[in-house]
ROPARO-462283 format. One line per field, with one value per atom (N, C-alpha, C, O): residue in one letter; atom name; x, y, z. Coordinates in nm, 4 decimals, always signed. Atoms other than C-alpha are relative to their C-alpha. Layout:
type	c(a; ...) $
atom	c(CA; ...) $
c1	c(X; ...) $
c2	c(Y; ...) $
c3	c(Z; ...) $
This chain:
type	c(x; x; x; x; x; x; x; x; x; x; x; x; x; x; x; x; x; x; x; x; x; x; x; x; x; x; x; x; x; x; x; x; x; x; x; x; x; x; x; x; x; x; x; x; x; x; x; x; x; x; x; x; x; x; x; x; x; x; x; x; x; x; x; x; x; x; x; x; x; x; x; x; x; x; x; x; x; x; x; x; x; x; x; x; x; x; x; x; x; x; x; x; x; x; x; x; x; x; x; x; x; x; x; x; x; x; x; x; x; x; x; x; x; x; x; x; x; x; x; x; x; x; x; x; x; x; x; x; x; x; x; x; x; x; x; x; x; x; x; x; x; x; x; x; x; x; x; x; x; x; x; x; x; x; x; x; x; x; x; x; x; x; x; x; x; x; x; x; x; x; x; x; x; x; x; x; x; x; x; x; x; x; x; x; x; x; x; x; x; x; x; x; x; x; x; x; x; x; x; x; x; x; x; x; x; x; x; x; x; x; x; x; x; x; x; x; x; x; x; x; x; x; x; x; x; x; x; x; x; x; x; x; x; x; x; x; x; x; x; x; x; x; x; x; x; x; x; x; x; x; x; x; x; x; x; x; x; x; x; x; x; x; x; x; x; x; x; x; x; x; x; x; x; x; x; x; x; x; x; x; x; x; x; x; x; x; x; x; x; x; x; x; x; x; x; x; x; x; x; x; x; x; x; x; x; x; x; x; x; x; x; x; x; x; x; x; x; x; x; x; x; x; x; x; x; x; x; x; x; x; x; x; x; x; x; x; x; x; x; x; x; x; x; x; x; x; x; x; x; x; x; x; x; x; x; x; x; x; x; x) $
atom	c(N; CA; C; O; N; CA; C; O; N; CA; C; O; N; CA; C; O; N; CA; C; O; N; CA; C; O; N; CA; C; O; N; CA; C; O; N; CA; C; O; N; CA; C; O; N; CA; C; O; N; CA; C; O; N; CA; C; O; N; CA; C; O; N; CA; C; O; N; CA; C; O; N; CA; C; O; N; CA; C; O; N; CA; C; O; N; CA; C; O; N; CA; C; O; N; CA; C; O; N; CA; C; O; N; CA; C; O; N; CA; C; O; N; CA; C; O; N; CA; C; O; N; CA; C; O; N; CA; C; O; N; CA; C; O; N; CA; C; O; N; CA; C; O; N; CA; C; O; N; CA; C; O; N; CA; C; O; N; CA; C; O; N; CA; C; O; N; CA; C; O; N; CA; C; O; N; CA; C; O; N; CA; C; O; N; CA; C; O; N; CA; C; O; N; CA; C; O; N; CA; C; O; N; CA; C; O; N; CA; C; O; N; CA; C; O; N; CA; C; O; N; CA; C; O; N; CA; C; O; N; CA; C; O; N; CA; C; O; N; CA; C; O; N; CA; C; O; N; CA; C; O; N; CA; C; O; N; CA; C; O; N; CA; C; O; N; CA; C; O; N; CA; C; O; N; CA; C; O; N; CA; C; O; N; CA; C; O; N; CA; C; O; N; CA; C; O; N; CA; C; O; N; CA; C; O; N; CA; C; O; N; CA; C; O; N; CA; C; O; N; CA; C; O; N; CA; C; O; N; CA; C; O; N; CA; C; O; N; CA; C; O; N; CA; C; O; N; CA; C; O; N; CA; C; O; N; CA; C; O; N; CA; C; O; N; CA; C; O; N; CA; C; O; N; CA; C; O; N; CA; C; O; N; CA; C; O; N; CA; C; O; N; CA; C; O; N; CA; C; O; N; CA; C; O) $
c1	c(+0.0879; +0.5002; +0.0679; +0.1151; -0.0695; +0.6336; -0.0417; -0.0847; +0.0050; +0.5964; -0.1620; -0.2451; +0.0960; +0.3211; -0.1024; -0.2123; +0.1132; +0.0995; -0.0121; -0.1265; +0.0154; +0.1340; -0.0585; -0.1809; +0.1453; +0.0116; -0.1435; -0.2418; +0.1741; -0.2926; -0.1377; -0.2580; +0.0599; -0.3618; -0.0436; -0.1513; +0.0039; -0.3250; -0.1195; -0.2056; +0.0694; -0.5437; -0.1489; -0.2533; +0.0835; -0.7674; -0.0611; -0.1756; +0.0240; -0.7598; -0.0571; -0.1656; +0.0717; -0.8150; -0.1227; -0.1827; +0.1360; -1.1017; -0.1495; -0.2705; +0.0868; -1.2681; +0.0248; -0.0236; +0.0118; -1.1978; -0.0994; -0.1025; +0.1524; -1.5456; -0.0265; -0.0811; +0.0503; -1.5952; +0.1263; +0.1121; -0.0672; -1.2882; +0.0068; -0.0282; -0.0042; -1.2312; +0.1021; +0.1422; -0.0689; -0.9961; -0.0696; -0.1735; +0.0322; -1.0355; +0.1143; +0.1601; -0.0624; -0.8015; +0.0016; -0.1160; +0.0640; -0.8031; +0.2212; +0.3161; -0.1353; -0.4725; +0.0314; -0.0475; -0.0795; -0.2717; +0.0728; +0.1024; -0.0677; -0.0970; +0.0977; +0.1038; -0.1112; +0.1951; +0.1451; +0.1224; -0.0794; +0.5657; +0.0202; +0.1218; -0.0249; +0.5347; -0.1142; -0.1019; +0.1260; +0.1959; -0.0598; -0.1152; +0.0838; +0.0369; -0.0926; -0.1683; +0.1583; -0.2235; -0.0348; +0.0329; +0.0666; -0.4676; -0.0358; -0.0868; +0.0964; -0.5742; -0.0305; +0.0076; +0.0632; -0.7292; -0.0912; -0.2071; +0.0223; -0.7882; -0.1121; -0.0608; +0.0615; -1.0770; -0.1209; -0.1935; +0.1040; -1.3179; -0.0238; +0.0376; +0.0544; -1.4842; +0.1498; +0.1486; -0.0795; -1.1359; +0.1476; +0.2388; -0.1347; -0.8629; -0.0039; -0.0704; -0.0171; -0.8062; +0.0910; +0.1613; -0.1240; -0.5122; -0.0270; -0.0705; -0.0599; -0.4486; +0.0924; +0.1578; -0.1637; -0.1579; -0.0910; -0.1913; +0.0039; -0.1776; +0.1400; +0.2389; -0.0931; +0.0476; -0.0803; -0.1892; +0.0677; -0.0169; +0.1632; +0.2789; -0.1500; +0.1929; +0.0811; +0.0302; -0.0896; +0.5082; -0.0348; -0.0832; +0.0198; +0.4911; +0.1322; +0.1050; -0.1310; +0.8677; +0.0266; +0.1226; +0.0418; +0.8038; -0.0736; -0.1609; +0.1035; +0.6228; -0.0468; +0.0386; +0.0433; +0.3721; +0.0658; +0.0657; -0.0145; +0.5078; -0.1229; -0.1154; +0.1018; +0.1601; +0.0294; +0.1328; -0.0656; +0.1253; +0.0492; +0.0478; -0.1148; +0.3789; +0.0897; +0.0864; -0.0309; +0.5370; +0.1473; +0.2368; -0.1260; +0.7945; -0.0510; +0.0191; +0.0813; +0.5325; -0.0812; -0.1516; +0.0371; +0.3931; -0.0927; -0.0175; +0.0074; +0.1373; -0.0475; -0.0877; +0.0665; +0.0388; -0.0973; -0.0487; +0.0190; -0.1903; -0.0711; -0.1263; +0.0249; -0.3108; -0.1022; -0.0743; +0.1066; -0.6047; -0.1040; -0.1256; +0.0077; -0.8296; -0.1302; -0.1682; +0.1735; -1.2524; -0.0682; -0.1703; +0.1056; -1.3695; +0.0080; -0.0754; -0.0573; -1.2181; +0.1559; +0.2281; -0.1375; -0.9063; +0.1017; +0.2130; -0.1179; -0.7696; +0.0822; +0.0106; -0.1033; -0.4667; +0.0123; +0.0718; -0.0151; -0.5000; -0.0862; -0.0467; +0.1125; -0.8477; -0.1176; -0.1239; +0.1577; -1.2280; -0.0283; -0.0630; +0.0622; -1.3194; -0.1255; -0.1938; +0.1711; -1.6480; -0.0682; -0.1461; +0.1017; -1.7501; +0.0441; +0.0051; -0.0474; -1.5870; -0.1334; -0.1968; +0.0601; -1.7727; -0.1404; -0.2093; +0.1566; -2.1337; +0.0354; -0.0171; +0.0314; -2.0826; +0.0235; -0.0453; -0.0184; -1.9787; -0.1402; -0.1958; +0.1596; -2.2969; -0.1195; -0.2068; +0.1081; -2.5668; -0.0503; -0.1647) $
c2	c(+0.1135; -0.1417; -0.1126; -0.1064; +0.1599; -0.5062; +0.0311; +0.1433; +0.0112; -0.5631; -0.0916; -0.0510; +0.0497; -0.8188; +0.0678; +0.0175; -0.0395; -0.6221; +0.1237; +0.1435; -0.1734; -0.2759; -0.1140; -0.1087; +0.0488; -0.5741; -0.0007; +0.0672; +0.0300; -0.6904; +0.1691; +0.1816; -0.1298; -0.2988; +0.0241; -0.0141; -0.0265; -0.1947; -0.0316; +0.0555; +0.0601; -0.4524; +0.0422; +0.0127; -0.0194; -0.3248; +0.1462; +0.1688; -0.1331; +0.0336; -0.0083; +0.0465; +0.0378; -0.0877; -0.0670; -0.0781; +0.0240; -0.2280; +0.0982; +0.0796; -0.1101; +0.0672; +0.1223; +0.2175; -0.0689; +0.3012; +0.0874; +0.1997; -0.0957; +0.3416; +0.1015; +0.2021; -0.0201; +0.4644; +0.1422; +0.1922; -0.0417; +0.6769; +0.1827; +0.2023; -0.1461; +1.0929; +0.0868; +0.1113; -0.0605; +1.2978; +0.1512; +0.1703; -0.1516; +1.6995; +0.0703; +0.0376; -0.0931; +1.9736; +0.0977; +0.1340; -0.1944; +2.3446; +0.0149; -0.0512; -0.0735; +2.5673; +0.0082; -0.0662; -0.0399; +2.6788; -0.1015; -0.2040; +0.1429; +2.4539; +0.0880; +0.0984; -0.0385; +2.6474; -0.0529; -0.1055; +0.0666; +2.5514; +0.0651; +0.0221; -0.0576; +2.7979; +0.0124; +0.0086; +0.0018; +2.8228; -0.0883; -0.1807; +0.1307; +2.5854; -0.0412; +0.0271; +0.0430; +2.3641; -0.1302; -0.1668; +0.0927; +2.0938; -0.0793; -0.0324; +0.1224; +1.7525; -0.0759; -0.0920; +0.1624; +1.4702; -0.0749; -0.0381; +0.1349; +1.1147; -0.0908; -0.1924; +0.1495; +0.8828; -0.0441; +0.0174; +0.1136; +0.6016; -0.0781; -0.0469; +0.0865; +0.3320; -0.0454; -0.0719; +0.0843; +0.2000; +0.0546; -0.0100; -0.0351; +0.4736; +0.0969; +0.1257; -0.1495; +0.8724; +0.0217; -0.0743; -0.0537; +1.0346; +0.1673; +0.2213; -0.1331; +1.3964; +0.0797; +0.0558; -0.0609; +1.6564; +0.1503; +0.1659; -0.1162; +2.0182; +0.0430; -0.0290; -0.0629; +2.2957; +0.0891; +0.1387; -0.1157; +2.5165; +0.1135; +0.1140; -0.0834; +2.8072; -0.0327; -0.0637; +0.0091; +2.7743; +0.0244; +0.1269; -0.0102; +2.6804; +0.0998; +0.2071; -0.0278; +2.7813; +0.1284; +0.1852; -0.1071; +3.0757; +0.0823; +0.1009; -0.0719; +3.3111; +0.1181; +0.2048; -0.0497; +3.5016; -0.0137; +0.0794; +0.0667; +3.3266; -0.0285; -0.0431; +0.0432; +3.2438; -0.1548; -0.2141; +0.0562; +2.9645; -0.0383; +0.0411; -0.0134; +2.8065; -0.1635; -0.2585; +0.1549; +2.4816; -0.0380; -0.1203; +0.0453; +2.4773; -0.0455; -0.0694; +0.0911; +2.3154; -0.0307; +0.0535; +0.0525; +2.0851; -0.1648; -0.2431; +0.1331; +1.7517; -0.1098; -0.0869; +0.0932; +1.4605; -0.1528; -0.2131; +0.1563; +1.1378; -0.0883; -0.0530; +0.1028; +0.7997; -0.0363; +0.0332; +0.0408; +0.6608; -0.0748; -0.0426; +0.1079; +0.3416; +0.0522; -0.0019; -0.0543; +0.5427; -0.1649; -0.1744; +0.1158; +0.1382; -0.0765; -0.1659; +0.1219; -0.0369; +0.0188; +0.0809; +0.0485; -0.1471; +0.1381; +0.1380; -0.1297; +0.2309; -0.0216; -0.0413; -0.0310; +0.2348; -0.1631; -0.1985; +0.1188; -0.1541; -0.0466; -0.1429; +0.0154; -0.1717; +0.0721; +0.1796; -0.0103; -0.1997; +0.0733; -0.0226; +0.0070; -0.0308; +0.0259; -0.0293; -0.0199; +0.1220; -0.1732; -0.2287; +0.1375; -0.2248; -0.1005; -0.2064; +0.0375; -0.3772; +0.0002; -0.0862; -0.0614; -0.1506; -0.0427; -0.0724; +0.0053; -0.2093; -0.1632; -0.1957; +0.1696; -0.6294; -0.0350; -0.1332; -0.0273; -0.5983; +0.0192; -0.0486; -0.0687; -0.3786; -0.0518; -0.0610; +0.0591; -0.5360; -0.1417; -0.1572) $
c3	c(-0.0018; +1.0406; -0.0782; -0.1918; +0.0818; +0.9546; -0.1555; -0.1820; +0.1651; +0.5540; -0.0279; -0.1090; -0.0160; +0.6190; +0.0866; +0.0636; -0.0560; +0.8471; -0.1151; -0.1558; +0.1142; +0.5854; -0.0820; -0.0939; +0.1489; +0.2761; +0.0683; +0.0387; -0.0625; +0.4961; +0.0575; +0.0804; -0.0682; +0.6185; -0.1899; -0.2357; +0.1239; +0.2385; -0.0432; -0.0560; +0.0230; +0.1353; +0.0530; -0.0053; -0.0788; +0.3742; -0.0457; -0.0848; +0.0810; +0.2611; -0.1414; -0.1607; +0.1133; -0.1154; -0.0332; -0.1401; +0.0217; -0.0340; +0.0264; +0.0138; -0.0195; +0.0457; -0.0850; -0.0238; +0.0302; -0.1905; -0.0952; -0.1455; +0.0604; -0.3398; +0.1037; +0.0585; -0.0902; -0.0012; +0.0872; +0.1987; -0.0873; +0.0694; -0.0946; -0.2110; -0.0219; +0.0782; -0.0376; +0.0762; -0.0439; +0.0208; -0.0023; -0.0655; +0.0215; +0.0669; +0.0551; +0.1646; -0.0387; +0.0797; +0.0377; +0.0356; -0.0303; +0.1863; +0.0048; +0.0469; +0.0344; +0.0811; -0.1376; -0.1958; +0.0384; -0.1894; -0.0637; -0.0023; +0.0769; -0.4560; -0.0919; -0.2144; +0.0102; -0.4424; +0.1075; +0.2164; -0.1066; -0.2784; +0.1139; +0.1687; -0.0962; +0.0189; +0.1382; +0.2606; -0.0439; +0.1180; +0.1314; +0.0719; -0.0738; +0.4296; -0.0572; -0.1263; +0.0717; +0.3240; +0.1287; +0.2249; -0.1026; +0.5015; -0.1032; -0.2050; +0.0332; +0.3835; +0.0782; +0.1942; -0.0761; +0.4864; -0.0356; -0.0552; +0.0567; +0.3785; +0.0749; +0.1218; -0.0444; +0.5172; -0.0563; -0.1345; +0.0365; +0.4761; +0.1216; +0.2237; -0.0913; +0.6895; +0.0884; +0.2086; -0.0618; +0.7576; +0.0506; +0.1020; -0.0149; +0.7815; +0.0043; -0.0951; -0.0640; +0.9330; -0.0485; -0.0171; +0.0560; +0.7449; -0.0120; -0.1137; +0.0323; +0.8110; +0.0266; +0.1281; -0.0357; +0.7912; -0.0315; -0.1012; -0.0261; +0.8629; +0.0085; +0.0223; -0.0844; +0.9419; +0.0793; +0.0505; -0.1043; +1.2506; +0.0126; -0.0296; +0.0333; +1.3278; +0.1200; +0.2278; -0.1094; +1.5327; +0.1406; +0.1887; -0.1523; +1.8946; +0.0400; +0.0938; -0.0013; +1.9158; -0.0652; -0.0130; +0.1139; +1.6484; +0.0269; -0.0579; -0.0131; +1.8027; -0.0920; -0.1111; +0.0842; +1.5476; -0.1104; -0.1910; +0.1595; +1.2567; -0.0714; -0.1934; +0.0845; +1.1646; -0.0435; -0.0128; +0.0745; +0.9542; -0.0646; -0.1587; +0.0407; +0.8092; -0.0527; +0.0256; +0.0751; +0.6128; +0.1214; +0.1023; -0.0988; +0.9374; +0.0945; +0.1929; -0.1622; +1.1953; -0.0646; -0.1203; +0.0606; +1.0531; +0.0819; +0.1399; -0.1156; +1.2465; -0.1241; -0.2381; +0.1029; +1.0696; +0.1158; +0.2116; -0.0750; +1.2109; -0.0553; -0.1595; +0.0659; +1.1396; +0.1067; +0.2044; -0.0130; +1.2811; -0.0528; -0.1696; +0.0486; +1.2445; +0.0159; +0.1197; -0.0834; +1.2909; +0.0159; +0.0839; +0.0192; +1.2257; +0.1491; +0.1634; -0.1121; +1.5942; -0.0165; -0.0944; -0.0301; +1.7146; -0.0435; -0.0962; -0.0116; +1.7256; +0.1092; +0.2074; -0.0688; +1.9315; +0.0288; +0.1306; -0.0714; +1.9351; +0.0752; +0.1408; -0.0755; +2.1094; -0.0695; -0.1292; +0.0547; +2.0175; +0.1581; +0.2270; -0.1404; +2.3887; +0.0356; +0.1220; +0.0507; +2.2857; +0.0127; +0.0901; +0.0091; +2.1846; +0.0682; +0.0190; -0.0983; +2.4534; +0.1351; +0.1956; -0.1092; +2.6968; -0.0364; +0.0611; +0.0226; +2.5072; +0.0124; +0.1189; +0.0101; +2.4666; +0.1545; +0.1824; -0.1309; +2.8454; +0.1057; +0.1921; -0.0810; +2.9697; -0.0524; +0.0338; +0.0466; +2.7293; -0.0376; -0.0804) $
């Protein structure tokens, strides 16, 4: 992300952090898988591991690993379409 859109996102995130989450599930050791995830009104942040696609019955495992970002307020992927679709139909 440009330098100027990450300050204005930032900015955006800090303004919500009366409002923002975190929770974990796992192990706070260096081998272990674990799950978090980060949100508020304005921002989706989570990382997992699952077990190997490639790995069969590895379980899981700190070697497959997903992470994603997501906007729950609008303009996810760059589009409001929900409220698109309702200011549209009503």
């Amino acid at each position: 992300m440009p330098a100027g859109h990450a300050a204005l996102r930032l900015e955006e995130v800090r303004a919500h952090l009366d409002r923002t989450v975190f929770a974990w599930i796992g192990a706070f050791d260096p081998v272990s898988p674990f799950y978090y995830r980060i949100y508020s009104p304005v921002i989706f942040i989570e990382f997992y591991h699952q077990p190997g696609v490639a790995l069969p019955d590895t379980g899981y495992s700190r070697r497959h690993a997903h992470a994603l970002v997501r906007t729950p307020n609008g303009n996810d992927y760059g589009r409001e379409l929900l409220h698109q679709h309702r200011g549209e139909a009503g």
